[in-house]
C-alpha positions as CSV (number, residue, x, y, z in Angstrom):
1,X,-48.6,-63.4,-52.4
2,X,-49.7,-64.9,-49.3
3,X,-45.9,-64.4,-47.7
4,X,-45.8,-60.7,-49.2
5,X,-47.3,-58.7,-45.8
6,X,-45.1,-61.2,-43.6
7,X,-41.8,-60.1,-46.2
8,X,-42.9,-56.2,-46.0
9,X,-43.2,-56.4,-42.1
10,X,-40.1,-57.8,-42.0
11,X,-38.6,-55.2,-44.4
12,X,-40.2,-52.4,-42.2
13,X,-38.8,-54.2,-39.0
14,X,-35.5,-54.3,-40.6
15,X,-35.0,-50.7,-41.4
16,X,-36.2,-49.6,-38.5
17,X,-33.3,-51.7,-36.7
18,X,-30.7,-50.8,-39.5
19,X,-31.4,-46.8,-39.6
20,X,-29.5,-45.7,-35.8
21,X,-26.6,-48.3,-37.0
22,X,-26.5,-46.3,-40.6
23,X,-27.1,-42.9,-39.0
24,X,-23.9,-44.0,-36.4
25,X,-21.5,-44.8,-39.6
26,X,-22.4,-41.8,-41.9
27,X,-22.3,-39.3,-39.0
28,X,-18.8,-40.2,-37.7
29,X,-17.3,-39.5,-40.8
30,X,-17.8,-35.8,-40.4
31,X,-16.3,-33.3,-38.9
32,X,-17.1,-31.7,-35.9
33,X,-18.4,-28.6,-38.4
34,X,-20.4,-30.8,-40.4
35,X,-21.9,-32.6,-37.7
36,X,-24.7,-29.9,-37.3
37,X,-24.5,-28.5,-40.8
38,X,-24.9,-31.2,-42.9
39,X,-27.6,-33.2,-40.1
40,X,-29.6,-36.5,-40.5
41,X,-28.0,-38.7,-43.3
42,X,-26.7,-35.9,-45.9
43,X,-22.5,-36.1,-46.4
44,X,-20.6,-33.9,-45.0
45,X,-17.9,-31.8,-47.0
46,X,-15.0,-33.7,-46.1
47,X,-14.3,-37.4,-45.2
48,X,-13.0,-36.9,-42.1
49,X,-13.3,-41.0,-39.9
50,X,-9.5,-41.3,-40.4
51,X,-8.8,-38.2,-38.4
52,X,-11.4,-38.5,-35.9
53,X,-10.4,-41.8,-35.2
54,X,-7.2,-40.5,-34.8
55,X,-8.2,-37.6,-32.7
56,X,-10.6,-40.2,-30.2
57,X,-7.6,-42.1,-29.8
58,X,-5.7,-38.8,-28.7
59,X,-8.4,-36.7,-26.6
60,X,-7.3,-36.8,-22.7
61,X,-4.3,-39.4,-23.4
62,X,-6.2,-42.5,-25.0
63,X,-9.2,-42.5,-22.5
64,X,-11.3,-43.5,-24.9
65,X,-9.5,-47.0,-25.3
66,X,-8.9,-47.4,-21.8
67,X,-12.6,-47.8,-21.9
68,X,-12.8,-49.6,-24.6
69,X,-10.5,-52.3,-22.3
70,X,-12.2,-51.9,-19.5
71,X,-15.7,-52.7,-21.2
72,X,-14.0,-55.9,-22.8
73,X,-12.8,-57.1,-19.4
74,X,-15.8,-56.7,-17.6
75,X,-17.8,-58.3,-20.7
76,X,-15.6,-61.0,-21.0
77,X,-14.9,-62.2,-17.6
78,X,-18.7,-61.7,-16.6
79,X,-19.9,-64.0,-19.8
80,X,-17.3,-66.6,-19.2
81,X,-18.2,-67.0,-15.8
82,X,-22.0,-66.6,-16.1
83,X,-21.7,-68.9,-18.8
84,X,-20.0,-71.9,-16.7
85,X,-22.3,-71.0,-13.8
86,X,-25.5,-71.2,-16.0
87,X,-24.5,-74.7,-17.5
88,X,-23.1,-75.8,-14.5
89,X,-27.1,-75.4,-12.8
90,X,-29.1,-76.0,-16.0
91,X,-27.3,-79.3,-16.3
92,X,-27.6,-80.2,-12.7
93,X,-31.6,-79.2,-12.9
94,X,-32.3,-81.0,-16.4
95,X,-30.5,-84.5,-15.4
96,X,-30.4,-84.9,-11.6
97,X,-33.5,-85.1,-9.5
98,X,-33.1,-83.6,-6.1
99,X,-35.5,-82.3,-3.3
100,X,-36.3,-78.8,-4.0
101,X,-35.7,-78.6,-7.4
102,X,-38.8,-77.3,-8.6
103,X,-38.9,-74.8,-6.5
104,X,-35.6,-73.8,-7.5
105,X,-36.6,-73.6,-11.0
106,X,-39.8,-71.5,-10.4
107,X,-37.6,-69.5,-8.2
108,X,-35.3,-68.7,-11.6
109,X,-38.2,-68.0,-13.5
110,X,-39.1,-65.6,-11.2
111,X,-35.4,-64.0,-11.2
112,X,-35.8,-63.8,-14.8
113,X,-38.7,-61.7,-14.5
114,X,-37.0,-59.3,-12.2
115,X,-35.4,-56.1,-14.2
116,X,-31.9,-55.6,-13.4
117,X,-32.1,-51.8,-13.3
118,X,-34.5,-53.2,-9.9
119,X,-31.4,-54.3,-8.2
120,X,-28.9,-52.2,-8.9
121,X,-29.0,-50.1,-5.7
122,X,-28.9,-53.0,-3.9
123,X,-26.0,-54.4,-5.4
124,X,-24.5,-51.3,-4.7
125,X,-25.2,-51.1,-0.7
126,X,-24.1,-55.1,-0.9
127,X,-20.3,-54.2,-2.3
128,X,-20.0,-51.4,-0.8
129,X,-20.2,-53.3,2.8
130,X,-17.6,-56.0,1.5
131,X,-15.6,-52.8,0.6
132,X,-15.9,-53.2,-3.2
133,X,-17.8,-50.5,-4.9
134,X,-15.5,-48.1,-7.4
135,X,-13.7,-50.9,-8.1
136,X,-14.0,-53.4,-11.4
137,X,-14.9,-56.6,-9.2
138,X,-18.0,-54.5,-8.8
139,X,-19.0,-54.9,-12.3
140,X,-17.9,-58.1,-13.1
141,X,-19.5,-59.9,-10.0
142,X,-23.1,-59.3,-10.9
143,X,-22.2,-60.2,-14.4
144,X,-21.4,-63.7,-13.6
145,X,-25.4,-64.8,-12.5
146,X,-27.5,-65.1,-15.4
147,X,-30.8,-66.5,-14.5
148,X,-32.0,-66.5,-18.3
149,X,-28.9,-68.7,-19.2
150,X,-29.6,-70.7,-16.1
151,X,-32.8,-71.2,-17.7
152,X,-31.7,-71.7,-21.3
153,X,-28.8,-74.2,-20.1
154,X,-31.6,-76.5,-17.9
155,X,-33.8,-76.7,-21.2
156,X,-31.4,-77.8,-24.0
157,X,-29.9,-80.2,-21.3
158,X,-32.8,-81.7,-20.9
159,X,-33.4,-82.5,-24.9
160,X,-29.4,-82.3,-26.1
161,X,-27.8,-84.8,-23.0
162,X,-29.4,-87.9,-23.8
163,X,-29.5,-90.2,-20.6
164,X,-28.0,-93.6,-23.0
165,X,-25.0,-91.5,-23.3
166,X,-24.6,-90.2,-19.6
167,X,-25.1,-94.2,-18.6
168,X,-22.8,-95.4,-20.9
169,X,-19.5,-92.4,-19.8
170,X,-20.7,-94.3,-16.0
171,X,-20.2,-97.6,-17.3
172,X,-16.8,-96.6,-18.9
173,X,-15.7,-95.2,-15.3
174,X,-16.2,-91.7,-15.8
175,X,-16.7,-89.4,-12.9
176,X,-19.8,-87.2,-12.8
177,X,-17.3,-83.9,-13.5
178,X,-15.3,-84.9,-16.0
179,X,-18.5,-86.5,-17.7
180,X,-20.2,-82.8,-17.4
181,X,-16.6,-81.4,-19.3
182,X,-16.0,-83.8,-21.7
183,X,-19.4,-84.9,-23.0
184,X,-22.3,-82.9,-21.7
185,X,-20.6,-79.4,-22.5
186,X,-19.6,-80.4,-26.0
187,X,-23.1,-81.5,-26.6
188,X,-24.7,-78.2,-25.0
189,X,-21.9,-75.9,-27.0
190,X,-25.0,-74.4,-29.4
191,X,-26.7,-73.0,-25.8
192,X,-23.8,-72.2,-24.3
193,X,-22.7,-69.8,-27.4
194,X,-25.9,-68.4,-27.2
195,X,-25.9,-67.9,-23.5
196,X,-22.5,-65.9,-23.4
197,X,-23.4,-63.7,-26.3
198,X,-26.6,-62.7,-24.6
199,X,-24.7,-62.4,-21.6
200,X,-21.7,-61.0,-23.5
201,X,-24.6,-58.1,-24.9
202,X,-25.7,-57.4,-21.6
203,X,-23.0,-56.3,-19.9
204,X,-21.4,-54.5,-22.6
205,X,-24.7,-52.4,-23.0
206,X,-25.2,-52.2,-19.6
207,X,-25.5,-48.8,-18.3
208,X,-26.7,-48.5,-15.0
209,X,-24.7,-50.2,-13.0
210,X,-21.6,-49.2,-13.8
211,X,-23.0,-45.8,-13.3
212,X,-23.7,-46.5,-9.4
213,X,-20.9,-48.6,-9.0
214,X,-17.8,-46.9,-9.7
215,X,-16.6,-43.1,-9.3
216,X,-13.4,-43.1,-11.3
217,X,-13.6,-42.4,-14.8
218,X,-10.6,-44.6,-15.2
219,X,-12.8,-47.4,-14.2
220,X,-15.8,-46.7,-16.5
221,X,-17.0,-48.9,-19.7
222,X,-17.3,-47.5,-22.9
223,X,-20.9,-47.0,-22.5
224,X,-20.5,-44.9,-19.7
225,X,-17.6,-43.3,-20.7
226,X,-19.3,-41.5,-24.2
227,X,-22.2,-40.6,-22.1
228,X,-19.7,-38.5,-19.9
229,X,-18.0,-37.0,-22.7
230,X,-21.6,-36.1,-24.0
231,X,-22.7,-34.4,-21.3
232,X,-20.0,-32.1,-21.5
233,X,-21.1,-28.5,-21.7
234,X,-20.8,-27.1,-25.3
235,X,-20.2,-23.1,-23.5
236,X,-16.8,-25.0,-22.7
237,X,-15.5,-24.4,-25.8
238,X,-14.6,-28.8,-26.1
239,X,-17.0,-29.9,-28.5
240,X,-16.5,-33.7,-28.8
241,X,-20.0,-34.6,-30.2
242,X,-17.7,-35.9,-32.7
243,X,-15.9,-37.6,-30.9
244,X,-19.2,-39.1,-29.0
245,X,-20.5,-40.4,-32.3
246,X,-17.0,-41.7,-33.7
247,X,-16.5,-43.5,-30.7
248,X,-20.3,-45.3,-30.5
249,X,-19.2,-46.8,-34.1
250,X,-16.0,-48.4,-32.5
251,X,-17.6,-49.6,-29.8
252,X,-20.2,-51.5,-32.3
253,X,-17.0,-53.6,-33.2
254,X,-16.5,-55.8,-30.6
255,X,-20.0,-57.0,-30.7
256,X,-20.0,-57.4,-34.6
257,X,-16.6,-60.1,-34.2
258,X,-18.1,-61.4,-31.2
259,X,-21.3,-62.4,-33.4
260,X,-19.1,-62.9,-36.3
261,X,-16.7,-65.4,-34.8
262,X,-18.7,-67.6,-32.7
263,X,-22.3,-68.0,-34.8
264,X,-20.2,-70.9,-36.7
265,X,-21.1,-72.6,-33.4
266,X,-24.6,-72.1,-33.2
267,X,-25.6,-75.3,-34.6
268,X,-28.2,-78.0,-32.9
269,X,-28.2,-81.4,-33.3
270,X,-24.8,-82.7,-32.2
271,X,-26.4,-85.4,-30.6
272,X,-28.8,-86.8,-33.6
273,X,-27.5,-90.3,-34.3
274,X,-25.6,-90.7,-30.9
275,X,-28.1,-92.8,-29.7
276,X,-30.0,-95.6,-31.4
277,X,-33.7,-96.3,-29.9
């Protein structure tokens, strides 16, 4: 009884997550006629996800999957590399002492504080001098700093990287790189799985920047990409709501396998036992 308000918060909590994700996957199985006659949760007449899968992957020669591409590449390369960069520092902050390195960490915190939407105009007026805006490099080059893994990194260094072990690769002859690589990485694999899903997220979400960056719709994440097919005009006679709704599910997919594949890997404690004190 005493864990039943914490279960029935949790329940609330859960459908309230869970009902856009189940409104997404009944929805694109209608038609575009049954979109707005049969509304909210009800079925619609016909089971129609085969053919408006089939239909996204049609409308305006496959756009719709060149976004889908371009959103994996920008997501992809910017976690990779955010997620090297960010273990990279956090392990440089956690076990080597350096002048300036508290400031350097308050200065993170504060750059986790700082909301991205904030700096997105001046990311834009900073690639469009080095003559990079409306292209993909201007997407993926802000992807790849990530103060929050920067952060996350420096703190499970600190308690995952034990010092006996970094002392003993030394006394074997191992450089200070291949030490990082070959024992320090494998030990901080939990934080950096974390840190390139969350980063992974973020840029596949992320809305805003693509919309200042870049000007050709070739170039545009899925995220962007429905929005522009949402705003078009319904006197046009092109109603794609359907196709606006079919193509959110898909887009859901990458992040399910993402999550799917790699939480296998979210496990702590690789180093318990490495180290006898």
């Amino acid at each position: 009884m005493k864990r039943l308000p914490v279960q029935i918060v949790l329940m609330v909590a859960s459908v309230y997550f869970l009902l856009p994700l189940a409104w997404v996957v009944v929805n694109a199985t209608k038609g575009s006629d049954d979109l707005f006659s049969a509304v909210g949760f009800a079925p619609g007449e016909r089971f129609a996800l085969f053919g408006n899968l089939a239909e996204l992957g049609a409308y305006q020669h496959g756009l719709f999957w060149r976004w889908m591409l371009n959103s994996v590449v920008y997501a992809g390369a910017g976690a990779a590399v955010a997620t090297l960069l960010a273990a990279l520092a956090g392990y440089a902050m956690a076990k080597y002492t350096f002048r300036g390195s508290r400031t350097l960490s308050v200065l993170i915190l504060g750059a986790v504080l700082v909301p991205t939407t904030a700096l997105a105009l001046p990311l834009y007026f900073l690639m469009a001098d080095l003559g990079l805006d409306n292209t993909p490099l201007a997407v993926i080059l802000p992807s790849c700093v990530s103060p929050i893994g920067v952060y996350l990194a420096r703190i499970y260094a600190t308690s995952s990287v034990p010092d006996a072990v970094m002392d003993a690769a030394r006394v074997d002859g191992v450089g200070e790189y291949r030490m990082f690589f070959t024992v320090a990485a494998r030990l901080m694999s939990p934080a950096l799985v974390t840190i390139f899903l969350f980063q992974f997220v973020a840029v596949w979400n992320n809305f805003f920047l693509p919309l200042v960056m870049l000007n050709d719709r070739a170039l545009y994440p899925v995220t962007l990409g429905l929005v522009d097919w949402n705003a078009t005009p319904p006197s046009s006679g092109n109603v794609i709501y359907h196709l606006v709704v079919t193509g959110a599910l898909v887009s859901i997919v990458p992040l399910v396998a993402a999550f799917l594949l790699l939480q296998r890997h979210w496990r702590s404690g690789l180093a318990a036992g490495s180290v006898t004190l």
